[in-house]
N, C-alpha and C positions, 0 to 999 in steps of 0.2 A: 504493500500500500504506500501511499504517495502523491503526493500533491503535482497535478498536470492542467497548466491553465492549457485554455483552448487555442488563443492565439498561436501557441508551443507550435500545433504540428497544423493548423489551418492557414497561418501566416496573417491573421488578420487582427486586430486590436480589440479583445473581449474580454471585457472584466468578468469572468464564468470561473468555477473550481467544479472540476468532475470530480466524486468520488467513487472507487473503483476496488476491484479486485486485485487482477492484473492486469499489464497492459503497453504497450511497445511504441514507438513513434513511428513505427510504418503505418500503424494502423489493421495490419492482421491479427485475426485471433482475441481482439480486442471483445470484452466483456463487462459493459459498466452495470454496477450494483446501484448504486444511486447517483441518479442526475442532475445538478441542482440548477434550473431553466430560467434567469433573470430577463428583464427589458433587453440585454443586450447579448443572449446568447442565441444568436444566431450569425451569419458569415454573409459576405456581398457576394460569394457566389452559389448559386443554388444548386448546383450538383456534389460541393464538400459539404454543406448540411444535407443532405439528401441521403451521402454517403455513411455521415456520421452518425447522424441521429435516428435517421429512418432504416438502415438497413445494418448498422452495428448493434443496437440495444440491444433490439430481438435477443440474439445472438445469445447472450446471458440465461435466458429462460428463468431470473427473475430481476426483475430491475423497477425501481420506485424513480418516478417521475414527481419532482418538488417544483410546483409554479408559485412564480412570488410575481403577484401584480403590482400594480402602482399606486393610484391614488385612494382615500376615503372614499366611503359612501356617501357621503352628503355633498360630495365635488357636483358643483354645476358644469355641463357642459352643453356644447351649442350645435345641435344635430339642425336641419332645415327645417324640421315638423315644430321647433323651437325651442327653449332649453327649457334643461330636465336635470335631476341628479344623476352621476351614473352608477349606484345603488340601486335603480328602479329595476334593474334586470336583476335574474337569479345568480345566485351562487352555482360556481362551475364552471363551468368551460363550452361552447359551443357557438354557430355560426351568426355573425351579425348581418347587417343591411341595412346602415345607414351612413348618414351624409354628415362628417361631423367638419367646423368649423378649425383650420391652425392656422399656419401658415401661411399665405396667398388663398386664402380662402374656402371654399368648401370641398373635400378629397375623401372617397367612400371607404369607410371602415369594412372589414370584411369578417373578423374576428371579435370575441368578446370573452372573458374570464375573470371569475371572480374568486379567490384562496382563502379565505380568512383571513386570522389574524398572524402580523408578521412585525418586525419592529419596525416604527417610522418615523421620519421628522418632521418638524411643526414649525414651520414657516410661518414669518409674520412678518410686513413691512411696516414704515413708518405712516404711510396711508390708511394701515387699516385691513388690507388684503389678505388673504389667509390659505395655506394649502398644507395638508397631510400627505407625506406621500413615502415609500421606501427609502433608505439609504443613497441608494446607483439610482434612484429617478430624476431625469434629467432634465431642467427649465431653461424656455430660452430667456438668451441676456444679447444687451448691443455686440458682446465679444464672440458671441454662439453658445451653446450649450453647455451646460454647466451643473454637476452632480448635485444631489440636494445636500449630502454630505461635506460639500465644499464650498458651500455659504457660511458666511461671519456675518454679524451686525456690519454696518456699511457700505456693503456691497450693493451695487447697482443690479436690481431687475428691472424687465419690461413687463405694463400691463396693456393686455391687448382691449383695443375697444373699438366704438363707431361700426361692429359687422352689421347692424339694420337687420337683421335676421331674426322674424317673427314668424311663427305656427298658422295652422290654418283653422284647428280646432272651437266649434260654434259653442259645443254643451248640448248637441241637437241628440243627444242618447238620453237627457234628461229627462225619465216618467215622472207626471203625477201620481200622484197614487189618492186613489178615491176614497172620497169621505164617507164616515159611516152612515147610516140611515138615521135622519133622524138631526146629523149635526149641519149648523149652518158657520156657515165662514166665506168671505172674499173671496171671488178666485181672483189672483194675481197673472198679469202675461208676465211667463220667466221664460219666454225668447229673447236669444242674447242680443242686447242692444247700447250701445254707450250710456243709457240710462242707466241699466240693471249693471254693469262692471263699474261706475261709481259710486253705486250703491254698497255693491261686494265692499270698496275698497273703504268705503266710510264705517262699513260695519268691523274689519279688520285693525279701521282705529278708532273708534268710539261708538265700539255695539258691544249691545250682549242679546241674549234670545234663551228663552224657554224653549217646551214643545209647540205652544202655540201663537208666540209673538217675536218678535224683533226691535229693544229699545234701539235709540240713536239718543246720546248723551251729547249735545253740542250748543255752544252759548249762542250760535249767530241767526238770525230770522231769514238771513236768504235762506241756507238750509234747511231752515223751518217749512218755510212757505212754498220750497221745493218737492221735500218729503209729502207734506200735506195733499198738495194740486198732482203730482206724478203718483205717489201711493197710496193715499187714503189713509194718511200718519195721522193720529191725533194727541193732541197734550195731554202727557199723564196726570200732572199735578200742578195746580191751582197754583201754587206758590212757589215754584219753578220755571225759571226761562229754558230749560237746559231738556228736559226729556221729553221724547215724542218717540209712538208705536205704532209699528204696521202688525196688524192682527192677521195673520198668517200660516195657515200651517204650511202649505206649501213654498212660500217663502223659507220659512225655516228646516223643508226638508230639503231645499236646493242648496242652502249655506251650508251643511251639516255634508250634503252628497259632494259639494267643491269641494270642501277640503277645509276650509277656513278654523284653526283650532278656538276652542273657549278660554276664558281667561286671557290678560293684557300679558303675562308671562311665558305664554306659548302661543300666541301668535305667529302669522307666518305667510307666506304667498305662497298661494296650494298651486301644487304641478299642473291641474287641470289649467290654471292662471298663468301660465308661462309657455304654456304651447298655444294660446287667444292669438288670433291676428294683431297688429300693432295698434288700432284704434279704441280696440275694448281695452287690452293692457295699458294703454295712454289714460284712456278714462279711469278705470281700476287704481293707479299711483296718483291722478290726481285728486283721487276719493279720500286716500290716505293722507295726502299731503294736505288738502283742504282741513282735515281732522286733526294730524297729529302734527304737521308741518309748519314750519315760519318762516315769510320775507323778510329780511333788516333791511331797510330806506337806506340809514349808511354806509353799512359795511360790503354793500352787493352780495349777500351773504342767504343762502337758503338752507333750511338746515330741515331734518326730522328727528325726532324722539321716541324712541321707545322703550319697554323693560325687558323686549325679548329680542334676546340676543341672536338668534335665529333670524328673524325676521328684519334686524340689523345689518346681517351677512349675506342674506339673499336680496336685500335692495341696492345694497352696495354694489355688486354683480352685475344684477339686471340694466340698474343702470350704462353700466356701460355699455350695452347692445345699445344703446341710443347713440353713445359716443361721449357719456360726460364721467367724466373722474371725479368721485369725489372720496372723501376724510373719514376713516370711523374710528369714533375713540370713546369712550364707557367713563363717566362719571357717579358722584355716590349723592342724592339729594335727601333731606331731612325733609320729614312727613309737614306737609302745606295743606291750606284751604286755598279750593278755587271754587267762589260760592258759598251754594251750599254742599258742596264735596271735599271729603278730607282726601287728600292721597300721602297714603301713606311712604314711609322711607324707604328708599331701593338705590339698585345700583340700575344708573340711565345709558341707556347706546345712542351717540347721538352721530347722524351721518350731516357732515357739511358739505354746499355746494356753494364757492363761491367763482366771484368775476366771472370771464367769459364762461366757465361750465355754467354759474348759474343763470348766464343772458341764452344758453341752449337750452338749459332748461327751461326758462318762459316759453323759447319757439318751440320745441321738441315737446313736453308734456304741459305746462303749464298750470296754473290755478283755474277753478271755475268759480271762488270765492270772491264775488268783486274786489273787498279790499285787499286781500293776498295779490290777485293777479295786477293792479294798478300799480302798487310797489315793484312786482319781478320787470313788469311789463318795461317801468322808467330805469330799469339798469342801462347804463352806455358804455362804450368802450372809454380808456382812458391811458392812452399812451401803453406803457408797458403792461397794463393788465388784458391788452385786446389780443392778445398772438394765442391763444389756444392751450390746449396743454405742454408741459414741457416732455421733452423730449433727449434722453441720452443720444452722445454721439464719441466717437475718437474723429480727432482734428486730420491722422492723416487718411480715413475713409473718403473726406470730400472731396481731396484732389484738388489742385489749382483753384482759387473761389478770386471772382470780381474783388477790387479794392474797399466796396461798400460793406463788405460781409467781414473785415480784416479783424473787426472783433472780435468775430465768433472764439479766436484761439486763446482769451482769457475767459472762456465760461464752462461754468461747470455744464449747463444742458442748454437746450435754445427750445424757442418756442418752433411749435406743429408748423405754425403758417409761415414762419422766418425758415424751418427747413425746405417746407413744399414749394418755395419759392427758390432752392439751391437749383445751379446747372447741372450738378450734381448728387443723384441722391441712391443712395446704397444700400439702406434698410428699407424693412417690410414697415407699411401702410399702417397706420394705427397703431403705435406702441408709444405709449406713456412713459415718462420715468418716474421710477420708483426707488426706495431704496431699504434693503435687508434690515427688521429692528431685531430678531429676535429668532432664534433656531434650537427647537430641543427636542431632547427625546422621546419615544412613546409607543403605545403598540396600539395596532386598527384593524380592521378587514380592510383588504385592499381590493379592487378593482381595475381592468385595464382596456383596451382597445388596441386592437391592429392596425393601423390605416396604409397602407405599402406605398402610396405614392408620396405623402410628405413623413411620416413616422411623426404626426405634430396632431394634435387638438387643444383649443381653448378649454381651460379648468381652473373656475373660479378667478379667474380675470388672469391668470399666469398660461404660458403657450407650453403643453406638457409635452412628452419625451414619447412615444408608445415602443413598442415592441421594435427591435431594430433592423439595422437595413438587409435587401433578402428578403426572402420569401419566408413564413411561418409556417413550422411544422409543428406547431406544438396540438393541433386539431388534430392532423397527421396521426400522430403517435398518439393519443389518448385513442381515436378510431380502431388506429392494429390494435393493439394493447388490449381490447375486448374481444377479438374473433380469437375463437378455438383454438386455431392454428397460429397462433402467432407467436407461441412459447414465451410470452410475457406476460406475467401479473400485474393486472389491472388496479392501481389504490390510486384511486383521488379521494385524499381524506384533508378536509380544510381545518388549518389550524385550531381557528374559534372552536371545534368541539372539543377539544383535550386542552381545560384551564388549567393554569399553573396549579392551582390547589387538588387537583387532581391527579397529579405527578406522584409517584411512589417516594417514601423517604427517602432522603441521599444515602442510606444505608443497603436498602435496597440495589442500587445501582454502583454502590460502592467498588464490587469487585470488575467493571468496567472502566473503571483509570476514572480520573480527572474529567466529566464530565460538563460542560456549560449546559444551562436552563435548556438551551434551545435544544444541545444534543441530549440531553436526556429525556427531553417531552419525545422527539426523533424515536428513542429505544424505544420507548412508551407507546407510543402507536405499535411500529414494529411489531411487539410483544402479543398486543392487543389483537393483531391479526392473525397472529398463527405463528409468527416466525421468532423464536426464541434466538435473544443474543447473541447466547453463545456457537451458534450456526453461522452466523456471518458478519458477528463484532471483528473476529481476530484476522479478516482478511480486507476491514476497513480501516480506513482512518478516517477523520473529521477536521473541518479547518474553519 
């Protein structure tokens, strides 16, 4: 036994460690025992993976196949049908067909696989931006590509934005469901219409709902008078400006079938809401922003509020399919009266939008609150605040630039519209600068995608790494690996089922050496299936 990276006998640059039996650098006679499959174990040419991994395993007549995907299940990504998490799909491994959003735009995934749990890192910029993903998963930066392992606080990424890439999804699957004999109630139209998605989005920030109603908690009489005339809202209480009800059941069984969670602490923008064409979700976040949102007159300054932190990390996101970057950062408030409403002490998510993002966002989503929208509406440009977002660069990418541009080589970034204006321009369309706060450790289920022609997708506003260059056999071989004949033992077993507390005492595995967590969970399965240690610890090693 012995440590054989791949590159050794493929000639190609792969961070991989095979563990084995025996094993020779010709490659005859070759027999791997366990194979451990990362982002980047695969070769640019597709007849030495073909060779190696489809027609040497076999070979073994037993051999464990270890897939380690990439990101978290709560990663937004940007298929064409609109984005989604990519945890919506199952655990496992099998064939995809969709259209996902990286680099130069949209490029068809063919693959999809999801492992458990694995160790991972926990990216956080000084924006606000957030990503979970493996060790070896790789994000783009101005410089190219770049392990998540090999981030530090200050380091420059890019966040990608402005794709305009919205869903086509109506809500036209939505049943009533009939009232019983005997009961009377409103019927409400819940055909989806810019009415009814900033409704959704008002109720997301100042609703709550029974089985048979829908409050709306809000101080202003346009709302009022809107609710009233478009829903048949009426005032709860005599001695309150603030609450008005749609008497509802059907309303409340369409909130409840979106997705929209109860309580101001788990809130959130349900999936069904993120695959909307662009005018219902325009509507939708100005529902929310009307409720929970604010203009500043002086600061050019747009901001939202919330206590869940979820719904913090998915508007932050979304937003940027429109194309505006904005700030998320979490404060602690001491319990207030607004009214006759106490709100109690909590920790606040507040997303900021300002100068030119917030003058896009008046054009792009906007307020329907008269006084909200006259405030965004009079933002202007003002010399240095009008160029867009900023934008990393290296000075010798440009190439030769006009004498007007002779600045540029004391800055740290330049702005979007002072680049898109260069004679020269060398990076991809839409990337933001940002920069690394914060990198630690952690364990997750992970998830991944294939996509062969760019190896790229948008995740969570960062441009991620997929599976590498080459063709992907890891379908391949999970396929033989189940027929009869193929003289391989078939185990996809996902981490997440064998928790650490479930591990045998260190005593137990004692007379197997010096063990790590991970290899001993490894025995532990093993064990579990049939195949005792001591039949093929002594002709491994582990790295």
């Amino acid at each position: 036994g012995g440590e054989v990276r791949i590159s050794k006998f493929m000639g190609t640059d792969i961070n991989s460690t095979v563990m084995y039996s025996s094993f020779n650098t010709d490659r005859r006679g070759t027999g791997f025992q366990i194979l451990m499959l990362d982002e980047w174990a695969m070769a640019t040419n597709p007849s030495d993976v073909e060779r190696i991994f489809v027609n040497t395993v076999p070979k073994t007549g037993f051999a464990i196949l270890v897939f380690i995907s990439c990101v978290t299940k709560d990663t937004l990504i940007l298929p064409d049908t609109g984005m989604e998490e990519i945890g919506e799909h199952p655990d496992g491994y099998s064939p995809a067909d969709k259209n996902l959003y990286g680099l130069g735009g949209n490029h068809h995934a063919d693959q999809y696989y999801g492992t458990g749990l694995v160790p991972t890192k926990k990216i956080r910029t000084k924006a606000g931006f957030e990503i979970e993903c493996t060790p070896n998963h790789r994000l783009w930066t101005v410089d190219g590509w770049k392990r998540a392992d090999e981030f530090k606080p200050g380091d420059r990424i890019d966040i990608q934005l402005g794709q305009q890439q919205f869903g086509n999804y109506v809500c036209d699957d939505f049943v009533k469901r009939p009232y019983k004999k005997g009961f009377k109630a409103k019927d409400i139209d819940l055909t989806l219409d810019e009415d009814l998605a900033y409704l959704c989005g008002l109720v997301v920030a100042e609703g709550s709902w029974s089985d048979t109603y829908v409050d709306i908690t809000i101080g202003d009489e346009e709302i009022h008078d809107w609710l009233v005339k478009r829903w048949g809202a009426v005032k709860q209480r005599k001695d309150s400006k603030f609450h008005y009800r749609i008497s509802s059941v059907h309303l409340v069984d369409f909130i409840n079938w979106l997705g929209i969670r109860k309580l101001a602490k788990n809130k959130n923008i349900p999936a069904k809401v993120m695959k909307w064409p662009k005018k219902f979700q325009t509507a939708f976040i100005s529902g929310m922003f009307d409720g929970d949102g604010c203009a500043n007159r002086g600061r050019q300054r747009i901001s939202y509020t919330t206590v869940s932190g979820t719904l913090a990390k998915q508007l932050q996101v979304v937003l940027l399919n429109y194309g505006i970057f904005s700030r998320r950062h979490i404060s602690h408030t001491k319990a207030h009266n607004i009214g006759d409403r106490i709100i109690p002490a909590s920790d606040v998510w507040t997303i900021e939008i300002t100068y030119s993002m917030a003058r896009l966002f008046a054009r792009e989503i906007g307020f329907r609150l008269k006084r909200k929208r006259q405030i965004a509406e009079s933002y202007s440009a003002d010399g240095e605040r009008a160029g867009g977002y900023d934008r990393h660069f290296n000075r010798a990418d440009l190439g030769t630039l006009p004498t007007k541009y002779g600045y540029i080589s004391r800055c740290k970034t330049i702005k979007s519209d002072t680049y898109d204006s260069l004679p020269n321009k060398p990076y991809y369309d839409g990337m933001a600068a940002d920069y690394i706060e914060s990198v630690e450790d952690s364990f997750a289920n992970c998830y991944d995608f294939c996509v062969p022609e760019t190896h790229s997708y948008f995740s969570n506003g960062f441009v991620s790494h997929n599976t590498a260059r080459g063709v992907n056999h890891f379908y391949d071989l999970c396929e033989l690996a189940q027929k009869p004949d193929s003289g391989m033992e078939f185990l996809f077993y996902p981490w997440h089922e064998v928790w650490w507390n479930q591990l045998p005492p260190k005593k137990k595995v004692s007379e197997l050496g010096a063990l790590t967590p991970e290899e001993a969970k490894l025995v532990y399965i093993f064990k579990e299936k049939g195949y005792p240690p001591e039949t093929w610890l002594p002709k491994l090693a582990f790295f």
